[in-house]
C-alpha positions as CSV (number, residue, x, y, z in Angstrom):
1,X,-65.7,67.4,25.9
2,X,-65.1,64.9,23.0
3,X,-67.2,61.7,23.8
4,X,-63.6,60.0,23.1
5,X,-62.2,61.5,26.1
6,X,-65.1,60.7,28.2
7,X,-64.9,56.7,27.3
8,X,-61.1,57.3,28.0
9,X,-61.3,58.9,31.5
10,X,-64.1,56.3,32.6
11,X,-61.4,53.7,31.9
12,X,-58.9,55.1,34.1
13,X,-61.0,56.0,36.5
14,X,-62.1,52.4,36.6
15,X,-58.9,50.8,36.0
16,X,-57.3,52.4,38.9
17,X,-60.3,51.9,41.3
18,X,-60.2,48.1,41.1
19,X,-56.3,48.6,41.6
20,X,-57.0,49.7,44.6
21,X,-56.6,47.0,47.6
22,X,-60.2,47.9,48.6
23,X,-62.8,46.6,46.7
24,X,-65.0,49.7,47.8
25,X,-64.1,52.9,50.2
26,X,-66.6,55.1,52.4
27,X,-66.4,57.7,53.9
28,X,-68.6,58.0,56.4
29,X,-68.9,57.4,60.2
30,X,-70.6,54.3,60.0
31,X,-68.2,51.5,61.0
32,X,-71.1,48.9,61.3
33,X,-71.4,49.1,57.7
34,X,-71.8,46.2,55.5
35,X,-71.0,46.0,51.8
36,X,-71.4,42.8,49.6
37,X,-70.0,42.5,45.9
38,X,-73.0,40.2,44.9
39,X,-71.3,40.0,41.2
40,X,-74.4,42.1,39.3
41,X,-75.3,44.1,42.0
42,X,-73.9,45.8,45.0
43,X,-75.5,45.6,48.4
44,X,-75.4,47.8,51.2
45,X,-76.6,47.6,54.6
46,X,-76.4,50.5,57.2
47,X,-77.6,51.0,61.1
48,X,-78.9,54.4,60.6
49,X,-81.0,54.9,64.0
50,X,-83.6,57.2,62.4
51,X,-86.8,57.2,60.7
52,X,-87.2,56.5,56.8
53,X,-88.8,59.8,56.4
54,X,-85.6,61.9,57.3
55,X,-83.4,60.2,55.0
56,X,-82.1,61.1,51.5
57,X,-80.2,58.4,49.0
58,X,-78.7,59.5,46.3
59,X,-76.9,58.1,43.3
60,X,-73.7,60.1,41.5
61,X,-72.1,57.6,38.9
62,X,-70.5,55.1,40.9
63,X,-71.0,56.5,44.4
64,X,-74.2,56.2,46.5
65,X,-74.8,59.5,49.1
66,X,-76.9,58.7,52.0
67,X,-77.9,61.7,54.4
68,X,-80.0,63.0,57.2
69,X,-82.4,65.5,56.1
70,X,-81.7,67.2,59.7
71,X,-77.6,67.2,58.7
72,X,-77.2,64.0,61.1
73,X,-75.8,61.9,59.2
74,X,-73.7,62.0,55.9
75,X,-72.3,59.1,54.2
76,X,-70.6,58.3,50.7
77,X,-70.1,55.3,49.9
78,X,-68.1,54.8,46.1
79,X,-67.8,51.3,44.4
80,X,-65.6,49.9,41.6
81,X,-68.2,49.9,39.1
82,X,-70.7,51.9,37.7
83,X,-74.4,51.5,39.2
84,X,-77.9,51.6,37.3
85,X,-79.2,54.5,38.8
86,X,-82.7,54.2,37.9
87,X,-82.5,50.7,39.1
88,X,-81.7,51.6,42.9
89,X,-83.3,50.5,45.5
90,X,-83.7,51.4,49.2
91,X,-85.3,49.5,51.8
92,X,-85.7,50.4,56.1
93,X,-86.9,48.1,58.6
94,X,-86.9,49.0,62.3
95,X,-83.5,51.3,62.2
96,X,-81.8,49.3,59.4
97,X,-81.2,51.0,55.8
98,X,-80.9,48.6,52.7
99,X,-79.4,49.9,49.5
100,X,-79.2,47.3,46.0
101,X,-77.6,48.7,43.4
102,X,-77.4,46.7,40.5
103,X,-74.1,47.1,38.3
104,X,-74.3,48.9,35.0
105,X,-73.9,46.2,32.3
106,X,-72.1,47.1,29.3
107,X,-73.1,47.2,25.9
108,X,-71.6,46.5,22.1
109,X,-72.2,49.1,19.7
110,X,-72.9,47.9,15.9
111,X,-70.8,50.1,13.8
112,X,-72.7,51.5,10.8
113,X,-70.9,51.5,7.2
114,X,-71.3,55.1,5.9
115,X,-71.3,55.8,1.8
């Protein structure tokens, strides 16, 4: 796919997601959940009820997955904005699951003169 297209669809995708009256959608069973737009990050806060050790957090583009190991629980929670993956982070504390994800900043791209 051209990487023209790519850009393009991002932008829609985007464009229509903060349309949206929601600033953020889940999907997931957890109605206890707690979701702060922190401006360059994105914070998370969930009542999971199980150890660290059985859980799984996983980042797809602007989405963060969160799931029992033993099929418990499943969550997905998407967010206007694209998140640094590698930058992540997920923290439990006595039944409590943390996730801060920092937004993806964007970037200008010098254009090169050719000939």
């Amino acid at each position: 796919m051209a990487i023209w297209f790519k850009d393009f669809e991002r932008a829609f995708d985007e464009f229509f997601e903060d349309a949206l009256l929601s600033r953020w959608r889940r999907t997931a069973d957890w109605h206890d959940a707690i979701v702060r737009d922190c401006g360059d990050r994105f914070e998370l806060e969930l009542s999971v009820g199980v150890e660290p050790e059985g859980l799984e957090v996983e980042v797809i583009g602007n989405e963060i997955v969160v799931r029992h190991r033993g099929g418990k629980l499943d969550g997905q929670f998407r967010f206007p904005a694209s998140i640094e993956s590698d930058s992540v982070r997920a923290r439990w504390s006595e039944g409590m699951l943390q996730i801060i994800a920092p937004k993806r900043r964007s970037r200008r791209v010098p254009v090169e003169k050719l000939g």
